[in-house]
N, CA, C and O of each residue as an XYZ file, in Angstrom:
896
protein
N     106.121     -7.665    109.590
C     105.570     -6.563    108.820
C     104.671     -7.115    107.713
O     105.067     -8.107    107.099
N     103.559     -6.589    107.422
C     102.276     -6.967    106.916
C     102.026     -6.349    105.531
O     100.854     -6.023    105.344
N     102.923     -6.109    104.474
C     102.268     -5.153    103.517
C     100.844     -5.231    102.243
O     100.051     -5.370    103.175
N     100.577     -5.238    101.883
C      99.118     -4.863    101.023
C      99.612     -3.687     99.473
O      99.851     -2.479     99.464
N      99.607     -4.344     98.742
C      99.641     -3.281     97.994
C      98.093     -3.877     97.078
O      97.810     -4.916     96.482
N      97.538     -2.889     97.305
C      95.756     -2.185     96.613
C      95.907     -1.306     95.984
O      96.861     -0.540     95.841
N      94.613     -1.384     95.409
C      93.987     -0.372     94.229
C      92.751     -0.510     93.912
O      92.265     -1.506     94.447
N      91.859      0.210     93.109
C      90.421     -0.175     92.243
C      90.523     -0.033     91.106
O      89.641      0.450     90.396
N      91.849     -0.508     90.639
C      91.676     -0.175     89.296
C      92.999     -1.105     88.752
O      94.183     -0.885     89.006
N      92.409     -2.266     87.888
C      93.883     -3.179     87.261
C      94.695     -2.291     86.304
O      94.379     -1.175     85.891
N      95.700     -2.935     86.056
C      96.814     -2.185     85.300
C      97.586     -1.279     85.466
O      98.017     -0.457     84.657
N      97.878     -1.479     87.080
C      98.767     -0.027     87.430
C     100.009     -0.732     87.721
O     100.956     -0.028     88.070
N     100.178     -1.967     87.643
C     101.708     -2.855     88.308
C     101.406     -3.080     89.002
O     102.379     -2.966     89.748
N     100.114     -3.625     89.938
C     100.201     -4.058     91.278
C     100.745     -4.675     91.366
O     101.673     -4.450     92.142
N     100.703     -6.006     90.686
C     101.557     -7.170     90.782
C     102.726     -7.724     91.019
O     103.179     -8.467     91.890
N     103.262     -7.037     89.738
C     104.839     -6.497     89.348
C     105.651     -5.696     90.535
O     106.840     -5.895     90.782
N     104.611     -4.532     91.392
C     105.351     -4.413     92.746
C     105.631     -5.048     93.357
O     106.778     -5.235     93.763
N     104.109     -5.924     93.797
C     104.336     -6.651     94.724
C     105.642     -8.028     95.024
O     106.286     -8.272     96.045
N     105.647     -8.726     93.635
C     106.899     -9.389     93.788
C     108.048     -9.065     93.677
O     108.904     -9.911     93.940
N     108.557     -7.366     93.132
C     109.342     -7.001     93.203
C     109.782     -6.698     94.693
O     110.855     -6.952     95.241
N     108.717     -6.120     95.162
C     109.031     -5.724     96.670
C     109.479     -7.155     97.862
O     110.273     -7.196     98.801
N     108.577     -8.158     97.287
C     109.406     -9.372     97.952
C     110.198    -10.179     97.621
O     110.650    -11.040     98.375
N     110.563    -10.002     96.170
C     112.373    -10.667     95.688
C     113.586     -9.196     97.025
O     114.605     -9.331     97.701
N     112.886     -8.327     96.813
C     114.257     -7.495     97.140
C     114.200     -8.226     98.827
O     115.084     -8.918     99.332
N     113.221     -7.923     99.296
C     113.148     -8.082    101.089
C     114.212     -9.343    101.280
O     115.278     -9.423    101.890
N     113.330    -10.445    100.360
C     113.793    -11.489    100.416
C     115.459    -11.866    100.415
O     116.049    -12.590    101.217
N     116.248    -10.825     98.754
C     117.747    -10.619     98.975
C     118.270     -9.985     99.698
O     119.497    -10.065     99.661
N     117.741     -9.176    100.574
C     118.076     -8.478    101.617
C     118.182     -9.097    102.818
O     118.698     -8.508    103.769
N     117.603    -10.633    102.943
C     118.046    -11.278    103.852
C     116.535    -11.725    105.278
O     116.685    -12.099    106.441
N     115.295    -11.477    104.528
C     114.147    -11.478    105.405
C     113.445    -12.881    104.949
O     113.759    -13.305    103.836
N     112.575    -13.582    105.682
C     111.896    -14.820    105.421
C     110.581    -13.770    105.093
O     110.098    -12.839    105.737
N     110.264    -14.351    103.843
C     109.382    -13.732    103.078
C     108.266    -14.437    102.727
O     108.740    -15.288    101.975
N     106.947    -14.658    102.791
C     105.753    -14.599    102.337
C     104.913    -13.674    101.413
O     104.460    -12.540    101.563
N     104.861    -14.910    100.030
C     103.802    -13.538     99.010
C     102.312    -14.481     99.322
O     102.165    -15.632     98.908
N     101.419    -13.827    100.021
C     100.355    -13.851     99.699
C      99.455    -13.734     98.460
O      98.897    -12.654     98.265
N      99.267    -14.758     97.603
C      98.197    -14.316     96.142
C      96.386    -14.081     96.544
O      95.492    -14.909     96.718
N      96.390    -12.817     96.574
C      94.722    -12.713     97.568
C      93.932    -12.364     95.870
O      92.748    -12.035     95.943
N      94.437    -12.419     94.690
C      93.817    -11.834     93.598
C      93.049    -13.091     92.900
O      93.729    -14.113     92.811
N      91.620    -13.152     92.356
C      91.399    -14.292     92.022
C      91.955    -14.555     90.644
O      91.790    -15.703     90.230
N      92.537    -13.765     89.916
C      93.368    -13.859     88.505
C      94.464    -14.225     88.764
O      95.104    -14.460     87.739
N      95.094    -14.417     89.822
C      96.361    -15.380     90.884
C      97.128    -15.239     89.976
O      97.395    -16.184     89.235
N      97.783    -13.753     89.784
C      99.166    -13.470     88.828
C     100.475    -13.946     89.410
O     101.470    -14.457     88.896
N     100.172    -13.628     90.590
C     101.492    -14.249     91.519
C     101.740    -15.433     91.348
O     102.858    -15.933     91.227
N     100.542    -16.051     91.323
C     100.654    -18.080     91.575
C     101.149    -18.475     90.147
O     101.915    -19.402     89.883
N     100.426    -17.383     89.059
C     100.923    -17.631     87.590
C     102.925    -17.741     87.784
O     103.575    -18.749     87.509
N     103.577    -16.275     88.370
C     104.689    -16.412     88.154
C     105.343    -17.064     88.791
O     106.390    -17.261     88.174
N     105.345    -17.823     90.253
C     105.938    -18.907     90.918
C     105.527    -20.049     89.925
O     106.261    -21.034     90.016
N     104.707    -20.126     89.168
C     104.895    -21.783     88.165
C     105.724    -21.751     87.198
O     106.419    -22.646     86.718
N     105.543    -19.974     86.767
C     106.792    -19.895     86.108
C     108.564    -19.949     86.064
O     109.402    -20.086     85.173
N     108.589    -19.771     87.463
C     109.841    -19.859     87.690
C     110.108    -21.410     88.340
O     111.279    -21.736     88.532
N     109.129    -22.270     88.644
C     109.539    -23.228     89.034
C     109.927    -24.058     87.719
O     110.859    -24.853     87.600
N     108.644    -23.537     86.423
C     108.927    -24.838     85.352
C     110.393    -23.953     84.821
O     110.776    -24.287     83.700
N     111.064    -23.080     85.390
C     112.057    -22.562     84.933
C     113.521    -23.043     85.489
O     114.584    -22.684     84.983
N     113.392    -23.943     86.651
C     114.107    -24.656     87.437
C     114.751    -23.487     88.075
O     115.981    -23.474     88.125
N     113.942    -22.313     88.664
C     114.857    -21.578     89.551
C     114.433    -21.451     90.853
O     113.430    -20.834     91.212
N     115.327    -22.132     91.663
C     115.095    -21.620     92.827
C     113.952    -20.986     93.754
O     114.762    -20.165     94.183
N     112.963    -20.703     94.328
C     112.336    -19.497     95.120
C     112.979    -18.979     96.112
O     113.383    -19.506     97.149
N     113.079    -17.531     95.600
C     113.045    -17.088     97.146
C     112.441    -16.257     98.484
O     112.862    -15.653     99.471
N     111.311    -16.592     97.917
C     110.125    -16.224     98.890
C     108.902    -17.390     98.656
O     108.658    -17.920     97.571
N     108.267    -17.632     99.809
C     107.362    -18.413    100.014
C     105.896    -17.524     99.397
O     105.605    -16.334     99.513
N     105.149    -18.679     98.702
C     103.956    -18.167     97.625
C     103.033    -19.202     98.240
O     103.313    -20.334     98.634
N     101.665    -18.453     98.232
C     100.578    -19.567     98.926
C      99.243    -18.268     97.978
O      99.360    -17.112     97.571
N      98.022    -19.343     97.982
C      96.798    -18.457     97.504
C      95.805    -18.503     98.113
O      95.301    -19.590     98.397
N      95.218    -17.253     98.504
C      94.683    -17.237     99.984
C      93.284    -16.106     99.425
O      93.531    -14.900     99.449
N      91.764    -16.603     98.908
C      90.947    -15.631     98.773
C      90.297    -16.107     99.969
O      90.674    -16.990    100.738
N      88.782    -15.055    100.029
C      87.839    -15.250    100.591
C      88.027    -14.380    102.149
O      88.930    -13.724    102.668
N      86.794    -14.746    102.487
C      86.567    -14.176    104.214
C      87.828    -14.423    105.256
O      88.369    -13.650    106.047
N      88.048    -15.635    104.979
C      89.271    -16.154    105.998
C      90.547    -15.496    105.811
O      91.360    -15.569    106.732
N      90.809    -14.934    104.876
C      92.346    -13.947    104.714
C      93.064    -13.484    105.868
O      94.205    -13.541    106.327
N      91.811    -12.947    106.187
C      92.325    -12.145    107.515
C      92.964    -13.136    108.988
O      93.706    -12.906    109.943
N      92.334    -14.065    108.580
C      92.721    -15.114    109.793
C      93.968    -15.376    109.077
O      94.891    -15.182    109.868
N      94.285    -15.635    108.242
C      95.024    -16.363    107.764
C      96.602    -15.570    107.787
O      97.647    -16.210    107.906
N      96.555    -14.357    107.678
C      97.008    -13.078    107.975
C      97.744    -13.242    109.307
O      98.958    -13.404    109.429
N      96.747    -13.170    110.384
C      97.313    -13.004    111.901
C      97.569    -14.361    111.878
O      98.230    -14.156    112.895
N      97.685    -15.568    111.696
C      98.369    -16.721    111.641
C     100.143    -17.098    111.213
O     101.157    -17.570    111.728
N      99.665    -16.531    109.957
C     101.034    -16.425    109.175
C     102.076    -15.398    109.218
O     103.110    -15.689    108.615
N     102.023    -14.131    109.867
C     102.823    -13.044    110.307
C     103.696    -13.289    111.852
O     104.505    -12.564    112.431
N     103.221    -14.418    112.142
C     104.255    -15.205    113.388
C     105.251    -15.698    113.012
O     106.147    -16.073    113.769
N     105.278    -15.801    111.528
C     106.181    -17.321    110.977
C     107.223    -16.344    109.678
O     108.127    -16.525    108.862
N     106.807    -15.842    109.929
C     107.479    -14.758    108.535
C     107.977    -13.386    108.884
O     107.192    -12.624    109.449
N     109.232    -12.979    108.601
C     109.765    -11.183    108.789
C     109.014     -9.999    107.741
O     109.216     -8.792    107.873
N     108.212    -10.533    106.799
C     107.465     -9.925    105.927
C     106.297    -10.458    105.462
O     106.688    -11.520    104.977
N     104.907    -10.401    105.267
C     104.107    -10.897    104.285
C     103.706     -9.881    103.340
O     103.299     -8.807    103.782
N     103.793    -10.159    101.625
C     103.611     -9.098    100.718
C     102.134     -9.751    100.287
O     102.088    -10.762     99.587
N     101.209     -9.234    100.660
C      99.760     -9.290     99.892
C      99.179     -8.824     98.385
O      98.573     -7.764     98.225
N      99.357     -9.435     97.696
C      98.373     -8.606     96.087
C      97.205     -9.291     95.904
O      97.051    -10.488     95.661
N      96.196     -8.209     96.076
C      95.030     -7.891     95.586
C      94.560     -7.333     94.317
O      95.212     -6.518     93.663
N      93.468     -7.769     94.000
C      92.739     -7.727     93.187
C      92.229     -5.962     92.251
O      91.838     -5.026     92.948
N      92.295     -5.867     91.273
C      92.441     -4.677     91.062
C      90.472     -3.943     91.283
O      89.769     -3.573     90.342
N      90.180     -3.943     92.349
C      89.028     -3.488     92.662
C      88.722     -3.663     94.331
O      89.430     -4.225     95.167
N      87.269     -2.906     94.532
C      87.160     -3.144     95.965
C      86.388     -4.535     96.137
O      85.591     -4.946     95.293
N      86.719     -5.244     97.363
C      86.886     -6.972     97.297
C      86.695     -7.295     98.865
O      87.101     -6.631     99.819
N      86.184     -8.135     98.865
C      86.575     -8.963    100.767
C      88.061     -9.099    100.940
O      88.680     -8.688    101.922
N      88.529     -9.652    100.001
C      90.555     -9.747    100.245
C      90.765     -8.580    100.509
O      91.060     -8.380    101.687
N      90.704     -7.186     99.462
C      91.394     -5.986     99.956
C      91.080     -5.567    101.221
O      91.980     -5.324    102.024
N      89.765     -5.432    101.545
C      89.415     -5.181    102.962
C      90.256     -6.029    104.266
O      90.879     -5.604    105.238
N      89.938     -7.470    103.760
C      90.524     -8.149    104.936
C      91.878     -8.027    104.975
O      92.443     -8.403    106.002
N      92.763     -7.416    103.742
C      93.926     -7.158    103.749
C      95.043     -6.056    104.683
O      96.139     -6.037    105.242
N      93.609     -5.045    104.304
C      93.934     -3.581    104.787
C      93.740     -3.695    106.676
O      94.066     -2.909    107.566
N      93.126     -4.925    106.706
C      92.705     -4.545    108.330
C      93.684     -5.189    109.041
O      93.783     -4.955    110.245
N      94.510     -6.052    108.437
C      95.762     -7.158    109.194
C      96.945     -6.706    108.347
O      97.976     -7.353    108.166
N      96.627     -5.399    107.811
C      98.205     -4.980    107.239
C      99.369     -3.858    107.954
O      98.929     -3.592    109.073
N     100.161     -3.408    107.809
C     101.143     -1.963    108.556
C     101.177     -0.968    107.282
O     100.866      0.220    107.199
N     101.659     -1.866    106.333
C     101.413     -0.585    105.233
C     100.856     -1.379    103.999
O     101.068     -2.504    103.545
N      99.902     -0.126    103.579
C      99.164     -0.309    102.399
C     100.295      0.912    100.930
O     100.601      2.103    100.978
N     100.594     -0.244     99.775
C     101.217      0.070     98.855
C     100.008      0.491     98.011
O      99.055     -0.285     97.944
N      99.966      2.054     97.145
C      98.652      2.304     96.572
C      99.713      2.807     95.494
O     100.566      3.688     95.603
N      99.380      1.932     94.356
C     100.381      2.322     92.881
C      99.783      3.562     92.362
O      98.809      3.708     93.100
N      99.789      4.595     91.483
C      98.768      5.255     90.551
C      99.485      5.754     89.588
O     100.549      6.366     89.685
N      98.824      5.455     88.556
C      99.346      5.414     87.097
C      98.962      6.984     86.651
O      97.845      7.469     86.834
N      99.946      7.602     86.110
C      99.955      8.997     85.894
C      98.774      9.734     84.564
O      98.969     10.403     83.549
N      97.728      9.262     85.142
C      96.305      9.334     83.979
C      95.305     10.078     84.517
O      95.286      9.893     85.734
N      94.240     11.040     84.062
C      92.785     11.554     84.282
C      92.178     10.528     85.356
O      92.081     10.684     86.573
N      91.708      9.181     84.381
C      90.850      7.971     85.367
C      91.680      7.464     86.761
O      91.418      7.579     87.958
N      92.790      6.858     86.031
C      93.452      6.337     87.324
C      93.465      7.532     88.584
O      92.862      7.143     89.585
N      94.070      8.953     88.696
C      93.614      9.707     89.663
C      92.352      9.636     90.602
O      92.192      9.428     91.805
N      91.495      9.905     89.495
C      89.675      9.952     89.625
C      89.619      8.360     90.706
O      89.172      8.411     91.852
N      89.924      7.603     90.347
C      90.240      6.375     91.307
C      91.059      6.085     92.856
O      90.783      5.664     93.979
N      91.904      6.463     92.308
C      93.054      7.127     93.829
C      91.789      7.690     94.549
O      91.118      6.962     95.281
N      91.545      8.708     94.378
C      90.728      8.993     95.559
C      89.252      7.709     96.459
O      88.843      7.668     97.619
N      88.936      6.996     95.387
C      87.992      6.434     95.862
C      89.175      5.367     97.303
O      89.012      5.176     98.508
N      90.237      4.953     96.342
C      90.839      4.040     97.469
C      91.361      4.705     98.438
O      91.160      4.028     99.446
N      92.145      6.030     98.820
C      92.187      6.682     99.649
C      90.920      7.074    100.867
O      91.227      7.545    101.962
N      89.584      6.810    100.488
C      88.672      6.474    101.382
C      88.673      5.120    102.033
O      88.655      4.953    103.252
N      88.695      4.224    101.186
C      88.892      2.914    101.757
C      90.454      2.769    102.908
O      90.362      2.191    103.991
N      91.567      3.293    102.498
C      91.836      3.352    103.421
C      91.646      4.327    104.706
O      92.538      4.409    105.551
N      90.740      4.877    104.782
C      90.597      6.222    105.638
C      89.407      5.186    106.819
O      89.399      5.181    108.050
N      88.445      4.345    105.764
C      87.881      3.470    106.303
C      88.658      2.237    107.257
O      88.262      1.985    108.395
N      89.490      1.719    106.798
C      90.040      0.978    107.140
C      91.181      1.290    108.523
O      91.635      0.512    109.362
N      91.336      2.401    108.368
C      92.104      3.082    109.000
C      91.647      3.361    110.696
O      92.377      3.330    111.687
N      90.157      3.642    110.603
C      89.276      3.487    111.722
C      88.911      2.564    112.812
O      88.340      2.649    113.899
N      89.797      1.103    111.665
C      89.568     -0.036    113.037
C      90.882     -0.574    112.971
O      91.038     -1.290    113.961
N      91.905     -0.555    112.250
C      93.405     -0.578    111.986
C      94.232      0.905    111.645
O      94.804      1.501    110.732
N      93.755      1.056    113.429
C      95.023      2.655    113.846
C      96.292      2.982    113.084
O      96.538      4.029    112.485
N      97.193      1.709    113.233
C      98.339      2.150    112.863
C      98.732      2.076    111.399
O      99.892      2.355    111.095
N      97.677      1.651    110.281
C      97.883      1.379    109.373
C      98.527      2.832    108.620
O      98.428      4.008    108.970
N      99.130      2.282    107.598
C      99.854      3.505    107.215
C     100.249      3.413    105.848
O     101.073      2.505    105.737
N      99.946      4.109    104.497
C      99.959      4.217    103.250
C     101.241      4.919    102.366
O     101.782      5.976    102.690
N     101.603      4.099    101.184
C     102.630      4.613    100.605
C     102.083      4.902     99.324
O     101.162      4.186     98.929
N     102.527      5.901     98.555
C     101.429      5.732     97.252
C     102.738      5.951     96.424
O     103.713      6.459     96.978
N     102.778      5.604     95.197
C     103.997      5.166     94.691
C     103.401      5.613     92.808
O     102.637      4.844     92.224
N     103.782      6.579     92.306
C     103.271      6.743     90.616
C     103.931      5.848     90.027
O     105.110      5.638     90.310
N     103.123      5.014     88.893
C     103.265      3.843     88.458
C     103.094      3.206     87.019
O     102.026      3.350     86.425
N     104.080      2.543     86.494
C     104.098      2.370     84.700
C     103.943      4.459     84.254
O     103.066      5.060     83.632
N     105.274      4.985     84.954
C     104.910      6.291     83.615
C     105.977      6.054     82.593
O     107.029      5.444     82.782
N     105.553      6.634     81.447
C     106.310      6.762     80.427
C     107.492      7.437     80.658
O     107.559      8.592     81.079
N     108.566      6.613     80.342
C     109.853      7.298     80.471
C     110.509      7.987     79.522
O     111.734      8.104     79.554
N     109.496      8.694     78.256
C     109.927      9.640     77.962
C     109.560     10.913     78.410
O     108.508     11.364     78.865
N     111.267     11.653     78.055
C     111.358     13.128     79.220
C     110.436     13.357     78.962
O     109.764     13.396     79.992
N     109.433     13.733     77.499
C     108.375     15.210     77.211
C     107.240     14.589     78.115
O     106.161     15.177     78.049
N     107.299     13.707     78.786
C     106.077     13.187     79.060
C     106.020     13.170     80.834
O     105.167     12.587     81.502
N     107.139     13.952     81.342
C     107.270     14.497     82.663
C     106.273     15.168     83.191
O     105.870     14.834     84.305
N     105.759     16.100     82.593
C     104.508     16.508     82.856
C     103.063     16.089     83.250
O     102.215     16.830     83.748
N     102.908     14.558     82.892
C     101.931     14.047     83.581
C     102.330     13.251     84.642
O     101.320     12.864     85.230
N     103.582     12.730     85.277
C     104.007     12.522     86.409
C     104.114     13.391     87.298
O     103.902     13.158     88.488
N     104.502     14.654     86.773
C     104.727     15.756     87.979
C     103.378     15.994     88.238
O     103.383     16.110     89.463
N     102.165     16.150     87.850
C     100.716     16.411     88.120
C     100.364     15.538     88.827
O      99.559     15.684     89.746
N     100.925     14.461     88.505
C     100.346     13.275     89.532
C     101.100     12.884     90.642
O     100.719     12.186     91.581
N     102.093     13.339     90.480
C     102.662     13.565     92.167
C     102.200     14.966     92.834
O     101.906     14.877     94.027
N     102.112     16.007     92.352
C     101.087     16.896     93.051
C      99.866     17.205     93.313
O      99.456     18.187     93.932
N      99.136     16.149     92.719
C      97.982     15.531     93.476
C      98.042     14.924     94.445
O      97.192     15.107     95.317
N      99.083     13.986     94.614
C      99.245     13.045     95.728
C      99.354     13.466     96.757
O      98.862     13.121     97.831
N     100.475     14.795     96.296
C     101.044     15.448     97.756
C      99.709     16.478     98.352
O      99.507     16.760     99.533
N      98.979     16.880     97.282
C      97.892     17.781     98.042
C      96.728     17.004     98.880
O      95.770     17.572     99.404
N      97.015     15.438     98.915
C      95.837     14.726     99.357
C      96.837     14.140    100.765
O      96.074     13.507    101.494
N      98.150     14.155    101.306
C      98.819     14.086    101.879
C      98.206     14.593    103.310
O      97.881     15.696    103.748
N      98.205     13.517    103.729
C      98.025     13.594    105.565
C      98.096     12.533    106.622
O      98.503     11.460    106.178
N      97.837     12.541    107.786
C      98.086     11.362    108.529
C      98.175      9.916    107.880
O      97.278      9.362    107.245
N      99.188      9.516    108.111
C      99.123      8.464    107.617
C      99.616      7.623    106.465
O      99.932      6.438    106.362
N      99.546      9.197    105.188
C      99.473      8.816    103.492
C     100.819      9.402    103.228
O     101.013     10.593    103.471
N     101.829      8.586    102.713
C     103.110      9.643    102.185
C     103.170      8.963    100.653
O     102.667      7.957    100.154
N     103.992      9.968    100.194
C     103.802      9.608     98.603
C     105.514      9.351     98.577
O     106.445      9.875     99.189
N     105.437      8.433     97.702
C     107.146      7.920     97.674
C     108.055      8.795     96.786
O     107.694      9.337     95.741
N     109.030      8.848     97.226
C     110.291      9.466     96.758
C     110.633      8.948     94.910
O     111.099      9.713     94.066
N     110.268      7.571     94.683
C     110.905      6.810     93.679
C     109.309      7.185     92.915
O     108.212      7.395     93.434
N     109.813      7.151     91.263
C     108.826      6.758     90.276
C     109.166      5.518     89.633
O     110.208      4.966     89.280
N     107.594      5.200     89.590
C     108.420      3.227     88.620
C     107.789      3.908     87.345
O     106.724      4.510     87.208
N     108.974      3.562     86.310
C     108.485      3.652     85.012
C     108.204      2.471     84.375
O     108.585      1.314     84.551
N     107.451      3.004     83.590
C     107.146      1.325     82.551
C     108.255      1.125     81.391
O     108.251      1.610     80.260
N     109.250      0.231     82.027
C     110.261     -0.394     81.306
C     109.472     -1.598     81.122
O     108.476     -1.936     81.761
N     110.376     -2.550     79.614
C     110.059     -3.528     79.254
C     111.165     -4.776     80.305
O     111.078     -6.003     80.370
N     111.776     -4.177     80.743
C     112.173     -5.106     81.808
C     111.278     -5.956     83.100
O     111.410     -7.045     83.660
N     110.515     -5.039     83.187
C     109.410     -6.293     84.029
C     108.494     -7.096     83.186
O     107.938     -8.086     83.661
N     108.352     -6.816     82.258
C     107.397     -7.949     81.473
C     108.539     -8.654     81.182
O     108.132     -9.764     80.838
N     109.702     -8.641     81.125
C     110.771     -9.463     80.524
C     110.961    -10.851     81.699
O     111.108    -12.070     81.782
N     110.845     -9.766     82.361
C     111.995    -10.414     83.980
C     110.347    -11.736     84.598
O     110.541    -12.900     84.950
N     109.267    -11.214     84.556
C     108.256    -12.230     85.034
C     107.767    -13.153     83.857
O     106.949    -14.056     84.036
N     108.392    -12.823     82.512
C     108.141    -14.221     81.648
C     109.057    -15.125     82.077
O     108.715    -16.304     81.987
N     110.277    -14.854     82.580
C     110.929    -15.436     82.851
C     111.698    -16.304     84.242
O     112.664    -17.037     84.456
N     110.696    -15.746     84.883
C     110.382    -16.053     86.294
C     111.473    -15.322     87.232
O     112.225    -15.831     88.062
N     111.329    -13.967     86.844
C     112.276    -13.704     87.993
C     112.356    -11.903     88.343
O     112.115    -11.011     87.529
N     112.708    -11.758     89.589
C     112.542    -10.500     89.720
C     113.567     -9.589     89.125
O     114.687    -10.006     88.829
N     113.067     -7.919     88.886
C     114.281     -7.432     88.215
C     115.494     -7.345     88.757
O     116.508     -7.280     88.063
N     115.505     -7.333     90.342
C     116.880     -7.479     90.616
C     117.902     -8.675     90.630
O     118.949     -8.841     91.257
N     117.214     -9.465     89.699
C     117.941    -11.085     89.189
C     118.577    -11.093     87.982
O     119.373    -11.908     87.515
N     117.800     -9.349     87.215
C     118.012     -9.657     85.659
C     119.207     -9.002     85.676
O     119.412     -8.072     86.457
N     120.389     -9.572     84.535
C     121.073     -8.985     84.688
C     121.425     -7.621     83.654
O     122.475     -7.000     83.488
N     120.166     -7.471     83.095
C     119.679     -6.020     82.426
C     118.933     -5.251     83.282
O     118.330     -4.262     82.866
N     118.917     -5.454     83.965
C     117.870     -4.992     85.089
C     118.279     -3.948     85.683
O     117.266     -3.357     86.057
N     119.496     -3.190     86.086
C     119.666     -1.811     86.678
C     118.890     -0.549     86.695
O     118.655      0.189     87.652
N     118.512     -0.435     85.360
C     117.841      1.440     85.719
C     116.129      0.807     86.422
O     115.576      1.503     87.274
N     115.535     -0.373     85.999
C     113.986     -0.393     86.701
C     114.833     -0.569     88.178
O     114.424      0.413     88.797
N     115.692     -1.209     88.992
C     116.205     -2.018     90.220
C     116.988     -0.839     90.452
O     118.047     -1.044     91.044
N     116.670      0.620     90.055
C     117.428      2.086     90.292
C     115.927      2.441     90.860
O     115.626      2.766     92.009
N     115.323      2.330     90.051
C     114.294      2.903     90.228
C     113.422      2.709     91.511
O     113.203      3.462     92.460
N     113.004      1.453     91.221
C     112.485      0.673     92.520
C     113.391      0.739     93.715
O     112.997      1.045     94.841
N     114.026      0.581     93.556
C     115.193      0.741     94.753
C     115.102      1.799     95.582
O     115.432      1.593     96.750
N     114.672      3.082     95.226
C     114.323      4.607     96.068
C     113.641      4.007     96.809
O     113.902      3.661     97.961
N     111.912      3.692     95.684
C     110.659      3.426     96.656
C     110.633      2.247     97.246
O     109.574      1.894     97.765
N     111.929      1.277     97.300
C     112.139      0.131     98.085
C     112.373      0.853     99.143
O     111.563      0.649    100.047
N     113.327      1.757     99.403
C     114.420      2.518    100.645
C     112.959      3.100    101.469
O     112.883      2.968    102.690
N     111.932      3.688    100.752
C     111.076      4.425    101.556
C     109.832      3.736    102.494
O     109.126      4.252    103.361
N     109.873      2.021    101.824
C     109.411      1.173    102.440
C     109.894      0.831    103.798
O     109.214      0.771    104.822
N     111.040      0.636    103.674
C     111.960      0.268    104.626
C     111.557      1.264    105.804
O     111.011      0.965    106.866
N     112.007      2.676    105.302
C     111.903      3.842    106.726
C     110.557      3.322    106.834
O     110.750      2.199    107.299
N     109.777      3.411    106.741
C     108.032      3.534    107.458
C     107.658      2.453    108.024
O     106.830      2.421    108.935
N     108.657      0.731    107.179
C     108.632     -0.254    108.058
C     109.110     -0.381    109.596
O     108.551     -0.938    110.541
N     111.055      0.740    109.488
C     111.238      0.638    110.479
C     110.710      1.601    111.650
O     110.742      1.439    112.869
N     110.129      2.839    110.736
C     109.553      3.656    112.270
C     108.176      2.947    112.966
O     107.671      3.335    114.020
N     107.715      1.888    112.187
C     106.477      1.816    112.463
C     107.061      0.740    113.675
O     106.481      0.839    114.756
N     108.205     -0.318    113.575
C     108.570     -1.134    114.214
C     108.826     -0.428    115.709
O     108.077     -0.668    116.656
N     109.842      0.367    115.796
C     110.354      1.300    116.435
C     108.870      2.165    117.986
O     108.840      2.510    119.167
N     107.963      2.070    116.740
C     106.426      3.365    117.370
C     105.942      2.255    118.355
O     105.286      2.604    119.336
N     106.258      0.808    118.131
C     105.351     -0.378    118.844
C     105.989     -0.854    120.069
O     105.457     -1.740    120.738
């Protein structure tokens, strides 16, 4: 399974998903590959961090830009039960070559005016992408909202945007990630939140839109 989590726009957690989503795969018992396709190589930043931290890895980290991704992609998905891809917060040769050798594309969106206004541009790109990679298939996931209650109101708007743009292909996840200070905590320190042992309500959280990964991984397994 091939995932991609994209966007056109930095600062929505791409990052922060993405290794969250492959610490969990990874404790869950899968040989894991993080692809760093971003040239600001946040990923490659936090594997140095956890190595000068003397901990362990438990997922395999490599940095992979340029045209060749895509090769590099159908190479390395022989050798691995998962590859987690993060890209660059814009449209790029990596995201493209990402989206075309991926199963599911992770699309974060941060519960804002702009960030929306954006969602849609990448929702074309995958619609594009979608045209020569059939089975590709999108999760869109609202991202860093404020977890105070009064401030429910711009999450619920932005999940009913999502859902009104909802069709073949695009499901919007069950889980909201809020912006706790637990992930800036947990990647200074080289490690995912489900390592920290403060870590429960974000590793509550994530954990839904982990579960909803899973179903679309396994129906997609299942459809082949």
């Amino acid at each position: 399974m091939v995932i991609t989590v994209a966007t056109d726009k930095g600062g929505s957690g791409k990052t922060t998903i993405a290794i969250n989503l492959a610490a969990m795969l990874a404790l869950s018992g899968d040989n894991v590959l993080v692809i760093d396709a971003d040239p600001q190589a946040s990923c490659s930043v936090f594997g140095n961090i956890r190595s000068e931290a003397g901990i362990e890895p438990i997922f395999s980290l490599i940095s992979k830009t340029g045209p060749s991704l895509g090769d590099e992609i159908k190479r390395l998905k022989k050798l691995y039960d998962a590859i987690v891809i993060d890209t660059g917060g814009r449209d790029s040769v990596e995201t493209r070559k990402a989206l075309l050798g991926s199963d599911i594309v992770i699309i974060p969106v941060v519960p804002s005016q702009l960030d929306i206004a954006v969602f849609e541009s990448m929702i074309r790109r995958f619609e594009e992408a979608k045209d020569f990679n059939e089975s590709l298939q999108a999760i869109v996931v609202v991202s860093k909202a404020a977890p105070n209650p009064f401030l429910d109101k711009e999450v619920k708007l932005a999940r009913e945007f999502v859902l009104a743009l909802e069709k073949d292909g695009i499901f919007l996840s069950r889980g909201t990630l809020f912006e706790r200070q637990i992930y800036k905590k947990a990647i200074f320190e080289g490690m995912s939140i489900s390592e920290m042992p403060d870590g429960a309500k974000a590793s509550s959280d994530f954990g839904i839109f982990f579960e909803d990964v899973l179903t679309l991984g396994q129906s997609l397994i299942k459809g082949r």
